[in-house]
C-alpha angles and dihedrals in degrees: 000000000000125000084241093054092051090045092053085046092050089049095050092043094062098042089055087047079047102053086041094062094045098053078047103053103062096038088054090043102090145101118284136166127229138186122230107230105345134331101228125197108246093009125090114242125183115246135226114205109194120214113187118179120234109187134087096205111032134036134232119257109170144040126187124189124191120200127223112277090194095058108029117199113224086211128040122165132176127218112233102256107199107231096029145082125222123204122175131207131210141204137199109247117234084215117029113232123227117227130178092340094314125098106230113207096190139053136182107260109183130007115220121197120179139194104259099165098325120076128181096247126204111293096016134086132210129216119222104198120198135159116232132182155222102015107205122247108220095063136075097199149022127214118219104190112198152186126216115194126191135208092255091055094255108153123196122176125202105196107127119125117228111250129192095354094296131124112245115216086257107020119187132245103274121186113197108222114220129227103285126256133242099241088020091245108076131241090023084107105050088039098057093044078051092054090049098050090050086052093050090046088052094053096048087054093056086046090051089049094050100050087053090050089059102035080051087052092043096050088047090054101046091050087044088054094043089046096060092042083063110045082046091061097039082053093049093050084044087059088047099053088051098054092058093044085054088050105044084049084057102054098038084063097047080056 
């Protein structure tokens, strides 16, 4: 194969990686939502919604984030953001829901933050963190659908809902929901069986202590009682001893 040849390879292949990246970029480029740590179903998790800016000329000023009506959560709070301003709105529920003992008649329904100082500028992304619980257990998503507004009024909406394992043009914000925990929290339950093994382990060691203390005292008795046994026996021989000796004196002076 010529040089010319390879050179004419090489070109074509880095147009094609180039093209690549750039149908890539803006298809990866939305807003998403993510969980810090694990969304558990059952349990409450703390969410991350991403704002990239996709614009060159213009920057991004508001964020609206509407919650499933479907699944309703009964708690919804919003991190403090600096530069911007949260207003949350909230809906009647057709059914009430029953937390912790209590019906609650009302959920949040969407999460508004806007630019109150701070804007997302070209090139950069912003992160909108809330709490949210209880995540429901029958179900294995949730769909965020939002709306991203710029300061030259431009609106885009990504609320379309992934179908058939393909990207829509502007997909929504979907959070994947994990297997549920036992207490709903994650790691409670292995903490506390932690603690109670500790505290089993520590009992055992006291036990073991205290069975040495009295096979000590019992060893020290037993030497001090075998002592004495001993020295009884040496002091009778020694009397003994002293009485034939008297004896034999005695007889040697009558001699």
């Amino acid at each position: 194969m010529s040089a010319t040849n390879v050179s004419r390879i090489a070109v074509a292949a880095g147009v094609a990686a180039s093209s690549v990246l750039l149908l890539a970029g803006p298809a990866a480029a939305h807003v998403s939502v993510q969980p810090q740590g694990e969304a558990a179903k059952g349990g409450y998790a703390t969410l991350n919604f991403k704002v990239p800016n996709e614009r060159d000329q213009a920057s991004t000023v508001k964020l609206e984030v509407n919650f499933p009506a479907d699944h309703p959560l009964s708690s919804v709070t919003p991190e403090a953001v600096p530069g911007w301003k949260i207003a949350i709105t909230k809906g009647k529920l057709d059914k009430p829901l029953e937390v912790h003992g209590r019906k609650i008649t009302e959920a949040v329904t969407k999460v508004t933050w806007t630019a109150d100082g701070s804007k997302i500028a070209p090139g950069y992304f912003q992160q909108f963190p809330v709490s949210v619980g209880q995540l429901p257990e029958d179900a294995d998503q949730l769909v965020f659908k939002a709306i991203q507004t710029y300061d030259n009024k431009e609106v885009v909406r990504w609320i379309e809902e992934p179908k058939g394992g393909e990207e829509p043009d502007s997909p929504a914000p979907v959070l994947k929901l994990t297997a549920a925990t036992e207490d709903h929290h994650g790691g409670g339950a292995a903490a506390q069986g932690d603690d109670d093994k500790g505290d089993h382990q520590a009992d055992d060691k006291a036990a073991s202590a205290e069975g040495d203390k009295k096979e000590t005292h019992a060893a020290s008795s037993s030497s001090s009682d075998t002592t004495a046994r001993t020295l009884g026996i040496i002091g009778i021989l020694i009397g003994i001893a002293g009485v034939a000796f008297g004896v034999l004196a005695g007889r040697r002076r009558t001699a």
